[in-house]
C-alpha positions as CSV (number, residue, x, y, z in Angstrom):
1,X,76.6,115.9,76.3
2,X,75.6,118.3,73.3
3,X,77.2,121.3,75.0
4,X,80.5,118.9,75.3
5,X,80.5,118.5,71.8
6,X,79.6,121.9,70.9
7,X,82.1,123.2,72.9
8,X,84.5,120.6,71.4
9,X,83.3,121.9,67.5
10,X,84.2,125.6,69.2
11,X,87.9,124.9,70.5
12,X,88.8,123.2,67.2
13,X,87.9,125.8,65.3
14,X,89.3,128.3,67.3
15,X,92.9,126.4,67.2
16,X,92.3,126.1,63.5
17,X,91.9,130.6,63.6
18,X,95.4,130.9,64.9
19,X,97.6,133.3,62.2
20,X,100.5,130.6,61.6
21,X,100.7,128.1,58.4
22,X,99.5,124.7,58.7
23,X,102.9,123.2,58.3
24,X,103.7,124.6,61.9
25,X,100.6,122.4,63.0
26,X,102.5,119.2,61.2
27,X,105.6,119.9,63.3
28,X,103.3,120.4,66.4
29,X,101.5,116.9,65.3
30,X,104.8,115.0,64.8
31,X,106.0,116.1,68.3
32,X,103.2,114.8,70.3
33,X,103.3,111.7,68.0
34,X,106.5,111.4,69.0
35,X,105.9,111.9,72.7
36,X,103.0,109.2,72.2
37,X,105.2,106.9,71.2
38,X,107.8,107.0,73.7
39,X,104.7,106.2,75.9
40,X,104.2,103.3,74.2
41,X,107.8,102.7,74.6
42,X,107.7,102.6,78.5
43,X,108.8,106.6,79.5
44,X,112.2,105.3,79.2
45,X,115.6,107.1,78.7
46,X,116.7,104.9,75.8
47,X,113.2,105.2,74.3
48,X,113.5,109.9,75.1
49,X,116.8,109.4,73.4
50,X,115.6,107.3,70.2
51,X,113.0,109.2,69.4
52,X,115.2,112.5,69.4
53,X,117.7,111.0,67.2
54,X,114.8,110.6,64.8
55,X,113.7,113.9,65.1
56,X,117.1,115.5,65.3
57,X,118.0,113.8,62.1
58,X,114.4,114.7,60.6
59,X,115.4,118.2,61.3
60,X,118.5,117.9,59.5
61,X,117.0,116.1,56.5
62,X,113.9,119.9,56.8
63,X,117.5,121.9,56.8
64,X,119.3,120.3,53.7
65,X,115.6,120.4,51.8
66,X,115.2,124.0,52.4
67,X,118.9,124.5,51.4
68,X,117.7,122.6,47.5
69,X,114.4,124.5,47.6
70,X,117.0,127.9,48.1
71,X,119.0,127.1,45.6
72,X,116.4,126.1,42.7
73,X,114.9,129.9,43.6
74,X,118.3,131.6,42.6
75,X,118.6,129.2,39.6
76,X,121.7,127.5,41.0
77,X,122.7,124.0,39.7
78,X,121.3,121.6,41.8
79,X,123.5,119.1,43.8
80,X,122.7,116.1,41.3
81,X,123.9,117.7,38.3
82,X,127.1,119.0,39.9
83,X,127.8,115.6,41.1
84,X,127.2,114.1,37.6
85,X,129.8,116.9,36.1
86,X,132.5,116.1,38.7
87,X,132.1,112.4,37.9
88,X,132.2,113.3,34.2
89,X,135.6,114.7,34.7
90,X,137.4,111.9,36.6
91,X,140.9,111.8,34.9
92,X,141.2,108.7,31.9
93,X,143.9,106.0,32.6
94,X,145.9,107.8,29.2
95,X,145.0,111.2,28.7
96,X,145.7,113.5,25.6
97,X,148.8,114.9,24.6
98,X,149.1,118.7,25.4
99,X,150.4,120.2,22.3
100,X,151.4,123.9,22.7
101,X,151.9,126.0,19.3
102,X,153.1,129.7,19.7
103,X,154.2,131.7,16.7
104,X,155.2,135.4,17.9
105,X,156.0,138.0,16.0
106,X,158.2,140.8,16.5
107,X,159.0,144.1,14.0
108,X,161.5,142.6,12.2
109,X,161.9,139.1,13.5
110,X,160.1,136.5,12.3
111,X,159.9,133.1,14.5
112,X,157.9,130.2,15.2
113,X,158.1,126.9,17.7
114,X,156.2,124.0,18.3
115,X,156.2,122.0,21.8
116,X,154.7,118.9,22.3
117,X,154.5,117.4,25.9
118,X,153.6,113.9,27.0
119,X,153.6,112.2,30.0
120,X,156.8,111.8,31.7
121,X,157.6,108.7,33.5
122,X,156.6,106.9,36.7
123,X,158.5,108.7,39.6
124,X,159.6,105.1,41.2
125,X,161.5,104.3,38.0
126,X,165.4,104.2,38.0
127,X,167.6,106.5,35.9
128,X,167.8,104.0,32.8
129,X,164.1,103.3,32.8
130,X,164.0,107.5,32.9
131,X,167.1,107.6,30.0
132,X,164.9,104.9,28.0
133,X,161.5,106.8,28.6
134,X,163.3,110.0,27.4
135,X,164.6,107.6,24.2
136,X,161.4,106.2,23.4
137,X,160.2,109.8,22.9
């Protein structure tokens, strides 16, 4: 029996001497979990097919964290705070008036205009609600 577990002591730490990282050994350890389970689950198809959804979709889940971890190392914005820009600039129910000032000036002509634009009216309205938008103005 001690040579058993002596020889036990001497396999493990022989698999523990390979050259690869331990989180190869996690994805090793999650895959015969997995197997393990859909043991437990009866060797069925439906239970095979489950249980690779879960680890299809836990690879996904690796792939989309690696992307983050990639782009923190170049010092790109991260997903969250581009989301919480684009929300930032959702259009307002009335925005601002665009004014537009331009004052050229030519060798011997001297000029100046001012242009203010608004919003126009609805497109579904009829030409006298257009004629008393254009009024109202």
């Amino acid at each position: 029996m001690t040579k058993l577990v002596r020889w036990l002591r001497a396999l493990a730490h022989w698999m523990r001497s390979v050259p690869i990282k331990s989180h190869y050994w996690w994805a090793l350890a999650v895959v015969v979990l997995f197997v393990a389970m859909a043991g437990v689950l009866g060797w069925s198809e439906k239970a095979f097919r489950l249980l690779g959804m879960v680890l299809q979709l836990g690879g996904v889940l690796t792939v989309v964290w690696g992307i983050l971890k990639t782009r923190a190392d170049f010092g790109q914005p991260t997903l969250w705070s581009q989301f919480r820009s684009w929300f930032r600039a959702f259009p307002r129910w009335n925005p601002p008036p665009i004014v537009l000032s331009m004052n050229p000036i030519e060798i011997g002509l001297f000029g100046g205009g001012y242009l203010i634009s608004t919003s126009g009216p609805s497109t579904d309205q009829t030409v006298e609600g257009r004629l008393g938008h254009l009024a109202g103005c």
